[in-house]
N, C-alpha and C positions, 0 to 999 in steps of 0.2 A: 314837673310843673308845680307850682308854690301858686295858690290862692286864699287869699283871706279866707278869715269865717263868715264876714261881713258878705264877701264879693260869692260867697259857694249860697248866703241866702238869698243874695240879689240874684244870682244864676239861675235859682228852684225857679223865680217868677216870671223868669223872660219867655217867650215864646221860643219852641225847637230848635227852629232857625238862628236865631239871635244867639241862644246858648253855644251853635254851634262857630259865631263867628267872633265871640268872645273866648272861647276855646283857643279857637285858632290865634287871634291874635295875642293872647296871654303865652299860648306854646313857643308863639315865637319870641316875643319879648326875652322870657328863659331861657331860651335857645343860646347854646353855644356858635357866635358867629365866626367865621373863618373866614378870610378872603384871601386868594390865592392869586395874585398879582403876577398872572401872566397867561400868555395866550395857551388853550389848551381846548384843543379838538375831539371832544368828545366822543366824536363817532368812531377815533379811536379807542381802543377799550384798553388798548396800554395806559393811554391817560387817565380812562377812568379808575385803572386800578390804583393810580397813584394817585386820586383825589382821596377816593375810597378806604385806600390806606392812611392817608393823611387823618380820613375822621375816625378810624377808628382807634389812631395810636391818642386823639389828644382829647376824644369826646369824655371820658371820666363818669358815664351815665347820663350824659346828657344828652338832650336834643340835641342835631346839630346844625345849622343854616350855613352852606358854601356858597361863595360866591364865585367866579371864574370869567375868563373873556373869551371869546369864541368870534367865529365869522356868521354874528348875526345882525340884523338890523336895530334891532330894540329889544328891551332884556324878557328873555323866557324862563319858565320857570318849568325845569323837569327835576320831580318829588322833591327833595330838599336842595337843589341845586339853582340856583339863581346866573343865567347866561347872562354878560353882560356884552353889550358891545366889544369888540377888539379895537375898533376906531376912536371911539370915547378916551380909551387911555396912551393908546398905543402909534408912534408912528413909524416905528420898526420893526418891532418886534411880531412875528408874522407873516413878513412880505420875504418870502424865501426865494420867491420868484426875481425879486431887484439882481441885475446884473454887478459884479465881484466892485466893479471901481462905485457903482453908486450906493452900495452897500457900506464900505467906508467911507464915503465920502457924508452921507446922512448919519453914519455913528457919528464920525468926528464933531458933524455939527453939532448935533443934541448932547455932546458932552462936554463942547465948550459953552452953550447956555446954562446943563448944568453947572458947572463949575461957575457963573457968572449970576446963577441963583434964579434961571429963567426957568420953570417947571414946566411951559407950554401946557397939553392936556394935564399933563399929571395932576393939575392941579384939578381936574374935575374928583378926585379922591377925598379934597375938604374943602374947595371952595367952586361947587358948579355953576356956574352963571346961565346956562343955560339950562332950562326947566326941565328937560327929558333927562338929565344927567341928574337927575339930585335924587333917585334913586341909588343910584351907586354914589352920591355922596354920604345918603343913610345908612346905606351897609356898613359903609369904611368907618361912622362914628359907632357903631353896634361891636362892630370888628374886635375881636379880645387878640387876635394872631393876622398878621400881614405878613403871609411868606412868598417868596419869589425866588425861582433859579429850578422848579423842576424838573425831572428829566434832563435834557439837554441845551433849557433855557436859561440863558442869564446875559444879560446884554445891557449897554451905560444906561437903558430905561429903568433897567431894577435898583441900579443906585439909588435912581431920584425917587423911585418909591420908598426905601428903605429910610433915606433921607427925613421924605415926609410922617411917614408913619414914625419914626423915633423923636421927631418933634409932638406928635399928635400923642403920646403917651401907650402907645401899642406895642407888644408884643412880639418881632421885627428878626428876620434874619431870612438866611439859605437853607431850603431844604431839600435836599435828594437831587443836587444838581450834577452833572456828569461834561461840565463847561468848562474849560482853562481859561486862561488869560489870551489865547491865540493869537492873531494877529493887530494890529493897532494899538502896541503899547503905546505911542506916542500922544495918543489921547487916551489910553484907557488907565494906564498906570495910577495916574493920583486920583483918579475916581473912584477906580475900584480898591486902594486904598482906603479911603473915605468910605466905603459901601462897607468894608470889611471890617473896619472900625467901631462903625456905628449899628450892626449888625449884633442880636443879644446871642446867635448862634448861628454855625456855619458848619452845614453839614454835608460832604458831597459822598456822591455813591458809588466812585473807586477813587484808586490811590493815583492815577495820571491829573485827574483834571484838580484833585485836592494838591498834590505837589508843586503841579502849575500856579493857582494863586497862592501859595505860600509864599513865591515869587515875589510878590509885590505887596504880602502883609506885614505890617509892624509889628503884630502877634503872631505869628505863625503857629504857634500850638493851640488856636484858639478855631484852628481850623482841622475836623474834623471826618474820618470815613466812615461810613455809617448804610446798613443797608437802604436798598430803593423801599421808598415808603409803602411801596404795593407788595413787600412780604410781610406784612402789619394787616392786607386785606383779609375779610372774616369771607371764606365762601358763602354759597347758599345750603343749606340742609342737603345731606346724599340723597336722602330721599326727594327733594325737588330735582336736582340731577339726573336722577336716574329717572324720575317721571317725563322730563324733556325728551333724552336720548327713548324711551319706548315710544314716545309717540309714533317715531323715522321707524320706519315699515321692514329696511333693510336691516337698519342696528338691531332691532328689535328681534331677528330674522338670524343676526349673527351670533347676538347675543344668547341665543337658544341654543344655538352649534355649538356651542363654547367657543368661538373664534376669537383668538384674542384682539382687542379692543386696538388699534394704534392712531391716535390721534395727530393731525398736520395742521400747523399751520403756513403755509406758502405767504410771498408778497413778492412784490413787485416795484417797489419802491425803499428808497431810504437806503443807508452805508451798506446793507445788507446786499442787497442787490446792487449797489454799486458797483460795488468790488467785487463783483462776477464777472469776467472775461472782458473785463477795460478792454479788451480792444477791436469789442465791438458794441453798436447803436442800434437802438429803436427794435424790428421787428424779429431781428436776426437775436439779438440778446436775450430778447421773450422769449424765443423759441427754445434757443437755447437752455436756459435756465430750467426751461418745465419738463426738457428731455434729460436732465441733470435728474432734477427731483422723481422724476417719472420712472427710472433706471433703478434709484436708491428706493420707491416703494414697489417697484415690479417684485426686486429680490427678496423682500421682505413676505409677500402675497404668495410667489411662487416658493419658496422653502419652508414659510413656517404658517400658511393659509392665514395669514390674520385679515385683520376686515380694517381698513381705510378710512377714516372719517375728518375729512377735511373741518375745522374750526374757523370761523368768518373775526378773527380779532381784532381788526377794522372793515368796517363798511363805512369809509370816506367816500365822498363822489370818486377822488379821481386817486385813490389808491387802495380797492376793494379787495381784500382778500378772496372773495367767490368769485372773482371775475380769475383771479389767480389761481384756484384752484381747479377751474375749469380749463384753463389751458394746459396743466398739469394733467389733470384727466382723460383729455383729449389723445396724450402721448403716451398713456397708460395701455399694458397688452394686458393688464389684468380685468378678467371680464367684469360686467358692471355689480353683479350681485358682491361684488368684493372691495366695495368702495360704496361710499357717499357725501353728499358737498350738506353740513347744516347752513342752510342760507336764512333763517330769520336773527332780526338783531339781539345778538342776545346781551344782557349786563355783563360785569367785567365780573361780578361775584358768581354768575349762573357761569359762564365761562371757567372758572376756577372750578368749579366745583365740578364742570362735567372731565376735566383732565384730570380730576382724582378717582374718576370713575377710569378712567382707562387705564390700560394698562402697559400702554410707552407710547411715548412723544416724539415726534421726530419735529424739531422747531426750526421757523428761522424768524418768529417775532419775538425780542426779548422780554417781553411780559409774560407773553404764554411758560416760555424759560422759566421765571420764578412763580408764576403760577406752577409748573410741575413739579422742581425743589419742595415749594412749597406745601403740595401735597403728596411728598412722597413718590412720585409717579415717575419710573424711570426715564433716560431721557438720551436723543440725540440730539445734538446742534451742530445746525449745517449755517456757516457764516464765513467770514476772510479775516486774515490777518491785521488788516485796516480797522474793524471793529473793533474799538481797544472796549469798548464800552462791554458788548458780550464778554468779551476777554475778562476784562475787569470784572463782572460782575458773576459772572456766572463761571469761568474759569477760574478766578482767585477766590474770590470771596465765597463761592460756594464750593470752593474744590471739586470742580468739576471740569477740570484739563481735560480730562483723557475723555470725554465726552462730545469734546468740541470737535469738528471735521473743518478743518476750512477747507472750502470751497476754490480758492485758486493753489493749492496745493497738493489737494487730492482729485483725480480725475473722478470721473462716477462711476468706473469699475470699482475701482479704490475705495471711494466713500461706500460705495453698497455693502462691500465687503465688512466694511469699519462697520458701518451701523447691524448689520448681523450680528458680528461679535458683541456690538453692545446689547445687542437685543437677547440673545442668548445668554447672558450672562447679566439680566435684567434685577433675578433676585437677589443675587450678592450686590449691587449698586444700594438697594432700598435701606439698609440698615445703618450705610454710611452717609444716607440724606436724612433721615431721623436726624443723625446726630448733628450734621447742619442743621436744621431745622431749631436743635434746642437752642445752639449757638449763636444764630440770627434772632430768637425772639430774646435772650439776654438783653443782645444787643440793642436790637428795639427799645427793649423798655429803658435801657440807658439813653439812647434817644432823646425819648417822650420825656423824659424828665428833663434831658436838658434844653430842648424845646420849649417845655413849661417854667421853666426856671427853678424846679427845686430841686431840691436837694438829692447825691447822687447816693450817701445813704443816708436813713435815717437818725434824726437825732435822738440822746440814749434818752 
């Protein structure tokens, strides 16, 4: 924060209150502003880790103010985070529920207006006509970085953001996208040309969906693999960590036995659970799935006593990891003192932090994944062949093959056995994620600089 000498004597004389709301309004002014131009579900904590990482790879010491689009009605404000509408900007990007032909059929259109120079919403970014909306038009003039393509988003709307923002003098590109070119080149082609072009960096976070639009770029080496921005997140303190986990009556309980710590995250949604036993629906495929996971942590309880501790890494309404971990549990022969579900919402850094307290992960959310790389924390992933994404990221980029289980190749006698062996052989894994670890922050900070625009080394 930077205040005159003038403005620190006019502050001695104002009343408490007043100090305190010139404070705030001065904190943000200097505030580094970021606005992340795409839909992003909070209540997932994979996304908040890749917000989270976002601030910490480009804040520089400074404040930071995010801004984001979610499914709410009018913009909230949780701690430095600014929710903005998703309907405000967005008329696709979100609606996962639109059936396959109306899905292309609503790209096609919004990329023939773009290309015709029509922005429809977009344009609430710098020109809101309506009043509720000129909040998110102040952000976006505050805004030093407009990035779009997260995770697994990137669709013909982020063009026309990228578009506008590199007219507006911002900042402007892809970060941490894991999207190809897929299907509908016939509209997407010369736009995402266009997107690519006008883009000051393009950075995706495996090498499938980066060779995919190399496809259609006129730079192709301008297009880069770069880890997921949520290996840049800073945890919380161990000691905040470990103060969470003693509250739970049972960890607390286990952790006195010395049993070792195995932390889960189960779901029930998303490619992961897809691609478990296609060929079957609905209740029969739940069931399934939790008598899968239930099998691989029975054999873990009964051969090496460790203690269970299910992680909530989404609390969506309608894809809650505790709701997952209780049908899991349900199928579980392991008596209750040898398990526990933490069901309150935790942040994506308090999250991080308590899987460096544990002592192996059996995953199937890919965040929790580089949350554990990340902290050292040995690891199983149970997932399918279709996941090119875990694949990609956590199989190549972290070299962590021989860690992965998929899921339609290995039965759950198989997998149980597999993850023994991994678990058994937990302390030889740690020394070869160290040295990932150093490798991915290199990487990073190559990144962040090419994010920020300077230079990749120093001038002499």
């Amino acid at each position: 924060m930077r205040i005159s000498a003038l403005a620190c004597i006019v502050l001695t004389r104002l009343k408490p209150e007043l100090q305190t709301v010139f404070l705030k309004r001065d904190s943000m002014i200097d505030s580094l502003h970021i606005l992340i131009a795409d839909y992003v579900p909070i209540a997932n904590k994979g996304e908040e880790a890749i917000v989270r990482g976002i601030e910490d790879m480009l804040a520089d010491g400074r404040p930071v103010a995010l801004g984001l689009f979610d499914a709410v009605v009018e913009p909230a404000q949780r701690d430095n985070i600014t929710v903005f509408p998703r309907d405000w900007l967005f008329r696709f990007e979100g609606r996962s529920s639109l059936p396959a032909v109306a899905r292309v059929l609503l790209q096609a259109a919004i990329a023939l207006q773009l290309r015709a120079g029509i922005y429809s919403r977009l344009q609430n970014l710098t020109n809101a006509k309506e009043k509720k909306c000129r909040p998110l038009r102040d952000f976006f003039e505050q805004a030093e970085y407009v990035l779009v393509g997260h995770d697994g988003v990137f669709c013909v709307e982020s063009c026309g953001i990228i578009g506008l923002a590199k007219r507006h003098g911002k900042r402007t590109g892809i970060l941490g996208a894991s999207t190809g070119i897929g299907a509908g080149r016939f509209y997407k082609t010369g736009l995402y040309r266009r997107a690519l072009d006008e883009s000051d960096f393009c950075v995706f976070r495996e090498r499938i969906s980066c060779a995919s639009m190399k496809q259609v770029s006129s730079e192709p080496d301008k297009l880069v693999v770069g880890p997921d921005p949520a290996f840049a997140m800073r945890p919380v303190d161990a000691d905040e960590a470990r103060a969470v986990l003693e509250r739970n009556e049972s960890v607390r309980r286990a952790r006195s036995d010395t049993r070792p710590i195995v932390a889960v995250t189960a779901l029930e949604t998303g490619r992961v659970f897809d691609g478990f036993r296609p060929d079957l629906t609905g209740e029969a495929k739940r069931l399934a799935h939790a008598k899968y996971l239930a099998t691989v942590l029975d054999a873990l309880v009964e051969k090496h006593h460790v203690f269970v501790l299910f992680l909530p890494h989404s609390v969506e309404k309608n894809a809650s990891d505790i709701a997952a971990a209780e049908h899991v549990a349900e199928q579980m022969r392991a008596q209750p003192d040898s398990l526990a579900i933490l069901e309150e919402d935790c942040g994506a850094r308090l999250l991080k932090g308590i899987i460096g307290q544990c002592d192996f992960l059996v995953g199937q959310r890919t965040h929790s994944l580089i949350a554990s790389v990340s902290m050292g924390t040995p690891l199983a992933v149970l997932t399918n062949r279709r996941d090119t994404r875990t694949h990609g990221i956590i199989g190549e980029m972290c070299r962590c093959d021989n860690q992965i289980v998929d899921m339609d190749v290995w039965d759950e006698r198989a997998a149980a056995r597999k993850v023994l062996d991994l678990f058994e052989s937990r302390h030889c894994v740690r020394p070869m994620l160290n040295r990932v670890q150093e490798d991915l922050a290199g990487q990073l900070s190559r990144i962040a600089r090419l994010v920020k625009g300077t230079p990749t080394h120093p001038a002499p």
